[in-house]
DOBAKE-338267 format. One record per atom (N, C-alpha, C, O): x, z, y; residue in three letters. Coordinates in pm, whole numbers, padded with zeros to 5 digits, always signed. Atoms other than C-alpha are relative to their C-alpha. Example, Ala and Ser with C-alpha at 12.3 -4.5 7.8 and 13.67 -1.06 7.14 Angstrom:
<sites>
+00089+00000-00119ALA;+01230+00780-00450ALA;+00090+00000+00120ALA;+00194+00066+00118ALA;-00082-00006-00119SER;+01367+00714-00106SER;-00077+00073+00109SER;-00026+00090+00220SER;
</sites>
This chain:
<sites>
-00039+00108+00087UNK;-00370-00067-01195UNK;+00028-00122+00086UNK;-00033-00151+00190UNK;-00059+00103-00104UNK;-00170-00371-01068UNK;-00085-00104-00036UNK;-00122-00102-00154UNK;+00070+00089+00048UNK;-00373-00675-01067UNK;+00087-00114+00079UNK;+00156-00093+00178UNK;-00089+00088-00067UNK;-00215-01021-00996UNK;-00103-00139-00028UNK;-00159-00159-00135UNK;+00067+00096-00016UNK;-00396-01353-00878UNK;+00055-00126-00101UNK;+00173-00160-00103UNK;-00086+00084+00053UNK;-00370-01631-01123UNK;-00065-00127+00028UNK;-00187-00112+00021UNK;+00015+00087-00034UNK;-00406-01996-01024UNK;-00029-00071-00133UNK;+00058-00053-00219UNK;+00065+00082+00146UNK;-00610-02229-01339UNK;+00009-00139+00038UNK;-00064-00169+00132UNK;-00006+00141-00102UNK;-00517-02612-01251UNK;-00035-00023-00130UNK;+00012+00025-00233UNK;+00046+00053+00147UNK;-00725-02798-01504UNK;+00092-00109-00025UNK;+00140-00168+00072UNK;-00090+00119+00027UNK;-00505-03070-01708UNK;-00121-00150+00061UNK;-00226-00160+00125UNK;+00038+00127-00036UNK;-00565-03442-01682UNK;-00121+00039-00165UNK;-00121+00120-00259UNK;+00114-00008+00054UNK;-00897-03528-01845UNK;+00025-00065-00150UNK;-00062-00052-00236UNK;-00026+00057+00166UNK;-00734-03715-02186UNK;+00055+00116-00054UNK;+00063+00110-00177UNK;-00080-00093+00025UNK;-00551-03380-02206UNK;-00064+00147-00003UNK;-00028+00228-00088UNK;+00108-00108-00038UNK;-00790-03104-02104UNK;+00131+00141+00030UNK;+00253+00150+00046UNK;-00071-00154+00068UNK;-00698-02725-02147UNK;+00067+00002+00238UNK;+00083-00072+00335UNK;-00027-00080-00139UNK;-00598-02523-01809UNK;+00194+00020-00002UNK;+00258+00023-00107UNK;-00115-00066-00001UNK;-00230-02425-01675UNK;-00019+00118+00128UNK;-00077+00111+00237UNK;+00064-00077-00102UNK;-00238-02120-01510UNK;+00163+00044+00082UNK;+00261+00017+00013UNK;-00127-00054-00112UNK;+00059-02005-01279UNK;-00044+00130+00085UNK;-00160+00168+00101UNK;+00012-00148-00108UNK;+00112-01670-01037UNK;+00070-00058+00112UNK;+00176-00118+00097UNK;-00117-00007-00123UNK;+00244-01705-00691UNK;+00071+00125+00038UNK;+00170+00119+00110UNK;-00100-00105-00005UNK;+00366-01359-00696UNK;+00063+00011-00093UNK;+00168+00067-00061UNK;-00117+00034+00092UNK;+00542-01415-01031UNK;-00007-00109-00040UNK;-00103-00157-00099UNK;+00022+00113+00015UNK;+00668-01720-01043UNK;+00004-00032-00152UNK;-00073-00105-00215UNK;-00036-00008+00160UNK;+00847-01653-01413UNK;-00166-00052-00049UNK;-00170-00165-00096UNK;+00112+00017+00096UNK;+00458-01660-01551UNK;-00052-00073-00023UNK;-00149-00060+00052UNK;+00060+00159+00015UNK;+00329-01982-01648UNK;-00031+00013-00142UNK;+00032+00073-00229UNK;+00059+00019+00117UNK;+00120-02063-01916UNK;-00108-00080-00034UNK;-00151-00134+00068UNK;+00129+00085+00031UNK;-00172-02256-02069UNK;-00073+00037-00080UNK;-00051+00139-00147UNK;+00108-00021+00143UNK;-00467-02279-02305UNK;-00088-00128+00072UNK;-00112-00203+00166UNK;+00150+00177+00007UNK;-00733-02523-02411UNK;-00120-00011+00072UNK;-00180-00104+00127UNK;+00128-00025-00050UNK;-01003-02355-02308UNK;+00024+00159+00142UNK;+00113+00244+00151UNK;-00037-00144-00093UNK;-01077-02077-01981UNK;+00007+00128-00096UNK;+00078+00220-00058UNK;-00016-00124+00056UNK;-01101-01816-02218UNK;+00141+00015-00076UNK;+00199+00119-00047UNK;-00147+00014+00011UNK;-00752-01892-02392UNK;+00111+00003+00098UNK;+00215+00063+00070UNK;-00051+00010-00087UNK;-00606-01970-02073UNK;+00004+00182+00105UNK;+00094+00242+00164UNK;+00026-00121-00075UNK;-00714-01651-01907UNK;+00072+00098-00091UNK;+00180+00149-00061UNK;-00102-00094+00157UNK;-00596-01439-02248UNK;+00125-00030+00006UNK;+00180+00080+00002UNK;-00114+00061+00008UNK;-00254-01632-02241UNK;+00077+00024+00141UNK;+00199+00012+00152UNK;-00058-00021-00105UNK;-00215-01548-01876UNK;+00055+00144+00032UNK;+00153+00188+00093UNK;-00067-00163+00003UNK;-00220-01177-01926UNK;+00120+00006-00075UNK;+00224+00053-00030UNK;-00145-00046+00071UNK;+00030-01174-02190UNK;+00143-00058+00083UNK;+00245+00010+00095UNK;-00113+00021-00078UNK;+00268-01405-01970UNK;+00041+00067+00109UNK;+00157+00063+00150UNK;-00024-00060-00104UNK;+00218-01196-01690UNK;+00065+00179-00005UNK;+00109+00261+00076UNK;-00069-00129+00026UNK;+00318-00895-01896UNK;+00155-00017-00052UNK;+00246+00062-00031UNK;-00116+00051+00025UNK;+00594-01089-02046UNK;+00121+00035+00126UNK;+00211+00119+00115UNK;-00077+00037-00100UNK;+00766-01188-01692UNK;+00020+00164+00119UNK;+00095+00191+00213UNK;-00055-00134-00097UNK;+00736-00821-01544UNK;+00029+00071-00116UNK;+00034+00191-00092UNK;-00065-00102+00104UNK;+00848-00673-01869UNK;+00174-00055+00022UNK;+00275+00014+00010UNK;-00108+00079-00041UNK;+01123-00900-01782UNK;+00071+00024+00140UNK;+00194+00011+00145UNK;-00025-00102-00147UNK;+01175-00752-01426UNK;+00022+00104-00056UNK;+00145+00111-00057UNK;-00029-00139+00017UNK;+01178-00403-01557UNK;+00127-00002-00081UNK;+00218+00075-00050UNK;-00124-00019+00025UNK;+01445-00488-01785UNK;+00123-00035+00053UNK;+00227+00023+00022UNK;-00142+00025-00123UNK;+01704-00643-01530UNK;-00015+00076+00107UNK;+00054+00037+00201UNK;+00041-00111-00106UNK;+01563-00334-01289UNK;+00024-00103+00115UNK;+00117-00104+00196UNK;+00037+00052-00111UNK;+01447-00576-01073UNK;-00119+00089+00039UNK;-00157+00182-00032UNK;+00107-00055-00089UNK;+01155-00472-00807UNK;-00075-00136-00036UNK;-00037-00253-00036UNK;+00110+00088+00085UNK;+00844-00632-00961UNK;-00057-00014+00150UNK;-00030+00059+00246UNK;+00042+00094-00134UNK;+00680-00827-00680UNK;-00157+00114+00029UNK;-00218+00172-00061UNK;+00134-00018-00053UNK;+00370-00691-00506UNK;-00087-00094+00005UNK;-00064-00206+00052UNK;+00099+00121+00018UNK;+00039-00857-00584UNK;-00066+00023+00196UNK;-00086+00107+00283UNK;+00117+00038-00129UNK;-00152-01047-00295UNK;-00110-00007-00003UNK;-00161-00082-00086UNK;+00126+00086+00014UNK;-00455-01078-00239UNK;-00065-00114-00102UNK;+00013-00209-00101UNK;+00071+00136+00050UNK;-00684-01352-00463UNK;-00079-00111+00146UNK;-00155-00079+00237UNK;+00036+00092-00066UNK;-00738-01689-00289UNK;-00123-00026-00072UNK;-00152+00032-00177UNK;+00150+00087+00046UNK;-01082-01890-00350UNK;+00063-00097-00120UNK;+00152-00181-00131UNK;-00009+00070+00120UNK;-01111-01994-00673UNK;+00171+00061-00096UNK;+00220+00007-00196UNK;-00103-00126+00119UNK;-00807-01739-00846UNK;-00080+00092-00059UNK;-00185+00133-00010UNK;+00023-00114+00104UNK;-00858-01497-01122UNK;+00077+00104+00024UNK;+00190+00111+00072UNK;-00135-00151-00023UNK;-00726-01156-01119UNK;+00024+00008-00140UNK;-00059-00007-00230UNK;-00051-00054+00158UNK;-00535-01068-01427UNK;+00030+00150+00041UNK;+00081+00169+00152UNK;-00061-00153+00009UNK;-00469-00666-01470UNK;+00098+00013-00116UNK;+00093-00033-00230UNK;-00082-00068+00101UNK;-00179-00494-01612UNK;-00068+00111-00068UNK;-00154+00182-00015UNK;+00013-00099+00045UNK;-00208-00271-01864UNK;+00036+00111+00112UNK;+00112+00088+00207UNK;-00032-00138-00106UNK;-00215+00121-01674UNK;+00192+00019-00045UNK;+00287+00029+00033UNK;-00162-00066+00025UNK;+00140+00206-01859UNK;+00078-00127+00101UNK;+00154-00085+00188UNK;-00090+00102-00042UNK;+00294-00131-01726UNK;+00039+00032+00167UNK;+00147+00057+00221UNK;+00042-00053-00105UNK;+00132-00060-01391UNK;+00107+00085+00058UNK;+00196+00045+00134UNK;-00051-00126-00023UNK;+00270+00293-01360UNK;+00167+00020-00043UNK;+00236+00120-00021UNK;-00166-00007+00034UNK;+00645+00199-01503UNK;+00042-00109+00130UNK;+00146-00073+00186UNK;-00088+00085-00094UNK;+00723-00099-01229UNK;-00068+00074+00139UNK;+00005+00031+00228UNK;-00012-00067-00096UNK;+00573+00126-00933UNK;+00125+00097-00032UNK;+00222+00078+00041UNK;-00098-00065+00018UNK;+00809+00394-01085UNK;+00133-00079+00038UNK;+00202-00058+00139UNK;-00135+00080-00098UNK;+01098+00147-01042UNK;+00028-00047+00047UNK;+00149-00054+00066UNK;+00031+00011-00167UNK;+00995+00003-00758UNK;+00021+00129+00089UNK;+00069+00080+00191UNK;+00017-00110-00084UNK;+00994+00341-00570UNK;+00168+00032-00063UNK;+00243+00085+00018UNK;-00167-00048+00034UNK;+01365+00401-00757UNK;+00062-00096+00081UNK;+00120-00046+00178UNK;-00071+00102-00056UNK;+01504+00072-00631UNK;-00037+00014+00180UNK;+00054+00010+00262UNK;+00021-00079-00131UNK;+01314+00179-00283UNK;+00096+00048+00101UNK;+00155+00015+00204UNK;-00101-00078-00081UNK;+01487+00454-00236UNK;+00146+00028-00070UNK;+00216+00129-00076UNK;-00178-00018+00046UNK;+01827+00372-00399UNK;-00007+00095-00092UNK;+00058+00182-00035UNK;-00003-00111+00066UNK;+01794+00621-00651UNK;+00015-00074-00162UNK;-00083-00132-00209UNK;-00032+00065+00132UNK;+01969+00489-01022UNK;-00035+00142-00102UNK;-00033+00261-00072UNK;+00032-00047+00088UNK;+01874+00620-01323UNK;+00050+00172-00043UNK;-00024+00269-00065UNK;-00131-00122-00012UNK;+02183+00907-01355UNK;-00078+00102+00066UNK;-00113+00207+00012UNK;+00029-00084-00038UNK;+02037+01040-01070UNK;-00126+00055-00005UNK;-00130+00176+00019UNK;+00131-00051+00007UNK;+01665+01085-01110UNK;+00016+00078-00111UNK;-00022+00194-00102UNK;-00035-00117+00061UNK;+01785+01226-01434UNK;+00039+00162-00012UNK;+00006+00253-00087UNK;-00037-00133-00048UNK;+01944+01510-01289UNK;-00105+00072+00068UNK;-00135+00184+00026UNK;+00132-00026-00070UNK;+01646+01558-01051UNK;-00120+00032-00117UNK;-00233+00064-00079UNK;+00118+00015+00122UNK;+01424+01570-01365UNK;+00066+00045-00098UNK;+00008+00013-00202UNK;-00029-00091+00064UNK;+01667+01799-01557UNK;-00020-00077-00145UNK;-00075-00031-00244UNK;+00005+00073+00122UNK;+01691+01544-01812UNK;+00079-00136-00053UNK;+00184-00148+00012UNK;-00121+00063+00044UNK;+01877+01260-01987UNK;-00001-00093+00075UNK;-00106-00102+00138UNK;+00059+00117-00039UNK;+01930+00936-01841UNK;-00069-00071-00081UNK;-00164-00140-00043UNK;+00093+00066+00128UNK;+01804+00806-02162UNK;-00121-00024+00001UNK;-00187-00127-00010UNK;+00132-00004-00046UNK;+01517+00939-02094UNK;-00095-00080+00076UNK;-00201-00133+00045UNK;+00008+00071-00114UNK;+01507+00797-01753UNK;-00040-00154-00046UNK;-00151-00206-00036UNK;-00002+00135+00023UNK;+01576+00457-01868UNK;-00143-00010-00105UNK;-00210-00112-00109UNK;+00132+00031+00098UNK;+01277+00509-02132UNK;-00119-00012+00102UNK;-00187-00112+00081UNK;+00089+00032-00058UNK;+01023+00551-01856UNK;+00005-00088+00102UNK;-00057-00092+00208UNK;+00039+00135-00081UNK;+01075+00255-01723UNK;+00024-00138-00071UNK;+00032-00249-00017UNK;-00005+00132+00063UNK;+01118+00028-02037UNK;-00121-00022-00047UNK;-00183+00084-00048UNK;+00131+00011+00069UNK;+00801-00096-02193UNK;+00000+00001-00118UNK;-00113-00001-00168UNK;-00022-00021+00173UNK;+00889-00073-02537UNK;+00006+00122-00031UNK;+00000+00135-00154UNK;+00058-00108+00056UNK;+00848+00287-02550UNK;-00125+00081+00086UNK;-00133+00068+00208UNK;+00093-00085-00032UNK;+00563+00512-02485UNK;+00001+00080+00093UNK;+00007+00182+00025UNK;+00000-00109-00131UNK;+00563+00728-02185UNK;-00105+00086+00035UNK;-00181+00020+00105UNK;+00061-00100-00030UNK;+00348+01042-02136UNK;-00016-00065+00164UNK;+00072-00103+00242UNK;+00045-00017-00141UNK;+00155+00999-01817UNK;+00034+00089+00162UNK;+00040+00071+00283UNK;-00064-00108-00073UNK;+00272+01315-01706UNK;+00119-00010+00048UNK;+00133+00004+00169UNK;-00134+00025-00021UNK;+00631+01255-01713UNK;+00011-00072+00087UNK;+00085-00036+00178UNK;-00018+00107-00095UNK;+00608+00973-01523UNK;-00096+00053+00156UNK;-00058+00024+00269UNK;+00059-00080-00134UNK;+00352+01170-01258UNK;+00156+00093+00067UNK;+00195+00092+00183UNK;-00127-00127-00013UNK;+00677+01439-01255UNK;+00118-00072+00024UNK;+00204-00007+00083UNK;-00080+00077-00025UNK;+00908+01152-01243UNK;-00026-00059+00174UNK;+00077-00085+00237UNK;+00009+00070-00093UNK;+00761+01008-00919UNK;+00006+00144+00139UNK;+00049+00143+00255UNK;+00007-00145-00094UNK;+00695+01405-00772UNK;+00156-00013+00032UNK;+00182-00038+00150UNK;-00187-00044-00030UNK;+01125+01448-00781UNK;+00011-00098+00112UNK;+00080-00061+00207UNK;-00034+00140-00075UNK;+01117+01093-00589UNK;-00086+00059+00131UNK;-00027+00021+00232UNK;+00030-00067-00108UNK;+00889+01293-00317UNK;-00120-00082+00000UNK;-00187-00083+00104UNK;+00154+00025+00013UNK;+00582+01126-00415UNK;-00108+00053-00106UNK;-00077+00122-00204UNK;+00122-00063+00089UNK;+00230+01205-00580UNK;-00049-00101-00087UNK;-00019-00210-00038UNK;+00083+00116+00086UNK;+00056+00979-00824UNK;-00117+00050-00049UNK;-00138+00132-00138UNK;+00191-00020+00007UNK;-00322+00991-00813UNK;-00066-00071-00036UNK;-00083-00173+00030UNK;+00131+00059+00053UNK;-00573+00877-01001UNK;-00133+00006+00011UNK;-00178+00115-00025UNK;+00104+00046-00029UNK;-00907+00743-00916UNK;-00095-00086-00110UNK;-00044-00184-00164UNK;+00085+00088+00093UNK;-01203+00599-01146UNK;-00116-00063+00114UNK;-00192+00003+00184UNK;+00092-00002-00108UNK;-01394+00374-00933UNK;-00083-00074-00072UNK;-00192-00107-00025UNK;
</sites>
């Protein structure tokens, strides 16, 4: 699961409430009143702005490290497991058409496991990344 550092700059003190920002996505910006709003409000922007990458098949940024005094936000596992998938397409040059063919299946398809608006079997997307000449392994730690 991708996790991404998020920066909490408290407002001015007549104003209160947190803004939180990503330095690996810049798109994500957001606020709340309180840390617990702010922290809640950061996940959804941060799913927002790479749901937003996946649909212009951009290559979703790699998280860094957390600095002193950042939060980690986590993606959901599906989110996770769709922008490595098209990260590793954009990689290795490989468009939709063709992983299709490699995977004996539509592009439609294709294009579904890597939008976030539909559902994706785990598997498929394990079998999607095997054609690409990789493994996808899971760990509970």
């Amino acid at each position: 699961m991708l996790q991404y550092a998020a920066k909490l700059t408290p407002g001015l003190p007549e104003e209160g409430g947190y803004t939180v920002t990503f330095r690996d996505v810049p798109e994500a910006i957001t606020d709340g009143e309180t840390l617990e709003d702010a922290l809640k409000y950061a996940a959804e922007a941060l799913e927002l702005a790479l749901e937003h990458y996946l649909d212009e098949r951009r290559q979703s940024p790699i998280p860094t490290p957390p600095r002193k005094g950042e939060y980690l936000i986590a993606l959901p596992v599906s989110l996770s497991l769709k922008c490595a998938l098209l990260n590793e397409m954009i990689r290795q040059k490989v468009r939709p058409a063709e992983l299709a063919k490699r995977l004996k299946t539509s592009k439609q398809e294709v294009n579904r496991l890597t939008t976030l608006s539909h559902a994706t079997k785990v598997d498929r997307i394990a079998e999607a990344f095997h054609v690409l000449g990789k493994e996808l392994t899971i760990s509970v730690a």
